[in-house]
C-alpha positions in Angstrom: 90.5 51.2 27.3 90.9 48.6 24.5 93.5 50.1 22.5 95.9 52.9 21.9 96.0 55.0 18.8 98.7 54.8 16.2 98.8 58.5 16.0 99.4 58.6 20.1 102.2 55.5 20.4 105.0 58.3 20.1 103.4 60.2 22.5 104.1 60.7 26.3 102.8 58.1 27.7 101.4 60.0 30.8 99.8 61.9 28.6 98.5 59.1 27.2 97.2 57.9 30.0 95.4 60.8 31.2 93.4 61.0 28.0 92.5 57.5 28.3 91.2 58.1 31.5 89.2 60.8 30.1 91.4 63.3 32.4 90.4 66.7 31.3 93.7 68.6 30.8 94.3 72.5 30.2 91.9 74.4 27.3 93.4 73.2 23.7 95.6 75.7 22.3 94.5 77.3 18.8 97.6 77.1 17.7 97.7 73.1 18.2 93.5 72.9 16.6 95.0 75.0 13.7 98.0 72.7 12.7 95.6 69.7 12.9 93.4 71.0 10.6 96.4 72.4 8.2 97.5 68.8 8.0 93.9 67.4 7.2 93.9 70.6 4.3 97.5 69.8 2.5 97.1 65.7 3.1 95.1 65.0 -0.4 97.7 67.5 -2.5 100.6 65.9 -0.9 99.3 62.5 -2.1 98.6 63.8 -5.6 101.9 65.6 -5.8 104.2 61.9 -4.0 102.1 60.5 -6.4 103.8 61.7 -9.6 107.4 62.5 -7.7 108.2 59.2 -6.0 110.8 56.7 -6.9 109.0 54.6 -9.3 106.3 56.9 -10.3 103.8 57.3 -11.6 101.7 55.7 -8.6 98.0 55.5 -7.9 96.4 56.2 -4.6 94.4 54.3 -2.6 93.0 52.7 0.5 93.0 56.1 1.8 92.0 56.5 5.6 92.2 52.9 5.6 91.6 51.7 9.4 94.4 48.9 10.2 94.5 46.9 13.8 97.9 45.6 15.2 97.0 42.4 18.1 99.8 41.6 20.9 99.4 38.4 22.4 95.9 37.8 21.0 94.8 40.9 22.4 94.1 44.0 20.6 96.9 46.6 21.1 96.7 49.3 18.6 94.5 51.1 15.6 94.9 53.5 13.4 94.0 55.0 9.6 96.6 55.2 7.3 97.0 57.9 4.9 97.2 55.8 1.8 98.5 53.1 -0.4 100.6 53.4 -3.3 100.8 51.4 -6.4 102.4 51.6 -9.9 102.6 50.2 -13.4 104.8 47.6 -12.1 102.8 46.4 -9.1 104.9 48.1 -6.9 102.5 48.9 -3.5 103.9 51.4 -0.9 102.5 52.6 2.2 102.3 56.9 2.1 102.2 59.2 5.2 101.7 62.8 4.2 102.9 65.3 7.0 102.7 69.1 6.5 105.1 70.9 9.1 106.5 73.9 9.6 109.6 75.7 8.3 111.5 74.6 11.7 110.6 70.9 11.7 110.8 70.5 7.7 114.3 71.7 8.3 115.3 69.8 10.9 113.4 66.8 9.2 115.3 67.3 6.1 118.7 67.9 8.1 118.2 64.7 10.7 116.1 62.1 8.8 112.6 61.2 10.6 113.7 58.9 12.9 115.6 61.9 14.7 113.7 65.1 13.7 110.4 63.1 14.5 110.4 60.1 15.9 106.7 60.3 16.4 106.3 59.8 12.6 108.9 57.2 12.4 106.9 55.0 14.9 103.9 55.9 13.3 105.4 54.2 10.0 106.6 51.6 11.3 103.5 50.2 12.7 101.4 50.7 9.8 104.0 48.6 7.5 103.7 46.1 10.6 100.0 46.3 10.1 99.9 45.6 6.5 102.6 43.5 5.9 104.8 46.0 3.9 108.6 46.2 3.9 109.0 50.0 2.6 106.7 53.5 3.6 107.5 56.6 2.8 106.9 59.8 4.3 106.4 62.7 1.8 106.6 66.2 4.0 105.8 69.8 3.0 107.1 72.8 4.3 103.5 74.7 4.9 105.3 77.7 5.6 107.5 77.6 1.6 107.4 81.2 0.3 104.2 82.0 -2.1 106.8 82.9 -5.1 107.2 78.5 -5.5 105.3 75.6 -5.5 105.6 73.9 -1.8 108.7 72.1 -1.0 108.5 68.9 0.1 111.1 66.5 1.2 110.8 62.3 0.5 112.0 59.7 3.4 111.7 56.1 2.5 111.4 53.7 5.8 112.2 50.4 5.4 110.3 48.0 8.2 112.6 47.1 11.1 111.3 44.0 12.6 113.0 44.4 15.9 112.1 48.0 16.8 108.4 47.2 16.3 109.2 44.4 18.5 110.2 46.8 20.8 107.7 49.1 20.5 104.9 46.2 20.8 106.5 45.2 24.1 106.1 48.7 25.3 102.7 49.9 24.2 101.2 46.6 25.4 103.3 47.6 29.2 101.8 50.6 29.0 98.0 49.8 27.7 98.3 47.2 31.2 98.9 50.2 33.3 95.9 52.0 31.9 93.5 49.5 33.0 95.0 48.7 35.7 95.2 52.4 36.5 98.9 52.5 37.7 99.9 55.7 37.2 103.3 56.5 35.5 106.0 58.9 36.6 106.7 61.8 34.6 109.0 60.8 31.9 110.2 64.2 30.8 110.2 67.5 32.1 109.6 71.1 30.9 113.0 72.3 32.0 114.5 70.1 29.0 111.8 69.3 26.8 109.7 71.9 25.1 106.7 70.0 24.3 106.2 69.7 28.1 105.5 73.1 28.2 102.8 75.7 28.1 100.8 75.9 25.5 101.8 72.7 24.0 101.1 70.1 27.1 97.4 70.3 28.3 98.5 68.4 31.5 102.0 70.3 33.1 100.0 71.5 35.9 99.1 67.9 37.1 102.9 66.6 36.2 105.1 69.6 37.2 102.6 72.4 39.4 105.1 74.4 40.4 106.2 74.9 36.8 103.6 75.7 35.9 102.3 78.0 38.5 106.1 79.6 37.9 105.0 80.0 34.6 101.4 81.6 34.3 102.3 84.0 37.0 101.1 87.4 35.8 104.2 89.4 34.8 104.7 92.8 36.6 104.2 94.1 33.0 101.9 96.8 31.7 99.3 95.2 29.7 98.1 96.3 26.1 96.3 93.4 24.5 95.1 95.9 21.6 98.3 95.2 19.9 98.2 91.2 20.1 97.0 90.8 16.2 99.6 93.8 15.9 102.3 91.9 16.9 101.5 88.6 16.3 101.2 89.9 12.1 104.6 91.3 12.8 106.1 87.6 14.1 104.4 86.0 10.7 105.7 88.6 8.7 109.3 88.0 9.6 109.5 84.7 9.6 108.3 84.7 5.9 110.9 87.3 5.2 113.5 85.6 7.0 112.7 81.9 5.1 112.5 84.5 1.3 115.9 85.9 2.4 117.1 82.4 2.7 115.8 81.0 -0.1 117.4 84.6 -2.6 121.1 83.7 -1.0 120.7 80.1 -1.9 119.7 81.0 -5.5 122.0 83.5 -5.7 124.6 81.4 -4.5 123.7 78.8 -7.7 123.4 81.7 -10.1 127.1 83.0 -8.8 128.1 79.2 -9.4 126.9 79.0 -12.9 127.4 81.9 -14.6 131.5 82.1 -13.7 132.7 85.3 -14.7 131.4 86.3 -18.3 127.8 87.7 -19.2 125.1 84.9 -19.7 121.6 85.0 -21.4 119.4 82.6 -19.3 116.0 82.8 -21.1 114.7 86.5 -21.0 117.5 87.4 -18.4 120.8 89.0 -19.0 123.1 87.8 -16.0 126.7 88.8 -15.4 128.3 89.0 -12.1 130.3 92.1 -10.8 133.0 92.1 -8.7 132.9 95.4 -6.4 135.5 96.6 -3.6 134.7 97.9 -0.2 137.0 99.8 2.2 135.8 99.5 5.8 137.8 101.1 8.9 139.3 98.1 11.4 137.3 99.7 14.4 140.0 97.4 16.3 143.1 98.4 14.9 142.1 102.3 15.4 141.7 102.0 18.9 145.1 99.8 19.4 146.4 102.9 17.5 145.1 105.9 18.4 145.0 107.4 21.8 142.0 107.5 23.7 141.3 111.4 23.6 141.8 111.3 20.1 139.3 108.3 19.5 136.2 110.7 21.2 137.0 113.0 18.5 136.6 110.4 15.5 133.9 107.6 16.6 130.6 108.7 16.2 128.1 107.1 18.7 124.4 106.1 17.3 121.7 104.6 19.0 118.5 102.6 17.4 115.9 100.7 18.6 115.6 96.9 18.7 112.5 95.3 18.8 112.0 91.8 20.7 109.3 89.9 20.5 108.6 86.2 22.5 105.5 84.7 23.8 105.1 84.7 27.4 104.8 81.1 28.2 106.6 79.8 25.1 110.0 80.2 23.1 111.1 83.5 21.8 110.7 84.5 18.3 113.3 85.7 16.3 112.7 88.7 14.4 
């Protein structure tokens, strides 16, 4: 092997090392195929749309896909393609990463900065400002999963190049590109008790790390089987998540309306808004039982039942619907 991708240098490095020894892991996941070519989909709006909306703009892209090489000790040690340059009135030339992601990870992204959410990405940065010489990238994310009643939201990160973490980095990658030709096999640096992206579907190679994992997990489940309502279901997960992320989305606005409009009547554009302030008695369930006795309780407290529906896959985290 002659180099490691940029894409891959955040990556497990086992894992990396099987792939470079052309290891043939489990079958790829859809799932995985599908988010690749989601990014490859959103990457050119993205750069249109950091393109008016970053500090500085307007910009121009270019360069895009632009294949960069990073040498270690006169020895090549990395390649990659950028997603694009950036460059304004003023001369100003940024490096661009476009990322589209998920509600989960835009979240976490927006909550934790890159370096944390997705260190991955940070890396990724990093070496391409290495590569061309820059001192500032920035990574633009969308939220691919942003209700259809907006425009995507998309968060900015400026990442200013840090000299001694690429150092770092360097150091490490060119460690482990010596143990891929020298085929010196690394110990499993994670585990899928602690780390989900060790597990199933998302690793292709647990069952060569951790076999008893994963034996433990693909054991068929004493479960009757109806794989009839798999689209069923699986349009029921997609539905709820989108209704959970539009139910989110109404209590933040309404919680900006509330803010604004105080407590008299207000015209904003075609819309009359005025907010009400309404009472609701509620029994203390609590306080009844502390006061009543308990053949007295059986007599007031009705009991209702209803069905709740849960829904996880079988080798991967539970939904929440």
């Amino acid at each position: 092997m002659s180099h490691i991708r940029v894409s891959s240098a955040g990556a497990c490095p086992r894992r990396v090392q099987y792939e470079a020894w052309g290891i043939v892991g489990l079958p790829p996941w859809e799932g995985t195929e599908r988010a690749f070519e989601e990014g490859n989909i959103h990457e050119a709006s993205i750069l249109r749309w950091a393109a008016e909306h970053l500090p500085g703009a307007p910009y121009v892209i270019h360069d895009e896909q632009k294949e960069v090489i990073i040498f270690y000790n006169d020895k090549e040690l990395l390649r990659g393609h950028i997603d694009g340059l950036a460059t304004n009135h003023e001369g100003r030339r940024i490096l661009v990463e476009a990322k589209a992601l998920a509600r989960r990870g835009f979240e976490e992204l927006r909550k934790n900065g890159v370096k944390q959410a997705h260190p991955q990405y940070y890396l990724q940065v990093q070496l391409y400002l290495h590569a061309l010489g820059l001192e500032t990238g920035y990574l633009i994310a969308r939220n691919k999963e942003t209700p259809k009643t907006r425009y995507w939201d998309h968060h900015i990160e400026e990442i200013t190049y840090d000299e001694d973490y690429v150092a770092s980095e360097l150091k490490r990658l060119n460690e482990l590109l010596d143990k891929i030709e020298t085929n010196e096999e690394l110990l499993p640096p994670y585990n899928p008790y602690d780390n989900w992206n060790c597990r199933l579907p998302y690793c292709p190679y647990v069952h060569l790390c951790y076999p008893d994992y994963y034996e433990q997990a693909t054991r068929p489940k004493q479960l009757p089987k109806q794989d009839n309502l798999e689209e069923v279901v699986a349009e029921y997960v997609d539905l709820s998540n989108e209704i959970n992320g539009l139910s989110k989305r109404r209590d933040e606005l309404k919680d900006i309306i509330i803010g604004s409009v105080g407590n008299k009547p207000v015209i904003a554009g075609r819309y009359e808004v005025c907010v009400k302030e309404r009472l609701n008695e509620r029994i203390d369930t609590k306080a009844v039982r502390d006061l009543l006795p308990a053949e007295v309780l059986q007599n007031v407290i009705k009991v209702t039942s209803s069905k709740v529906l849960e829904v996880k896959e079988v080798n991967g985290r539970r939904s929440q619907v």
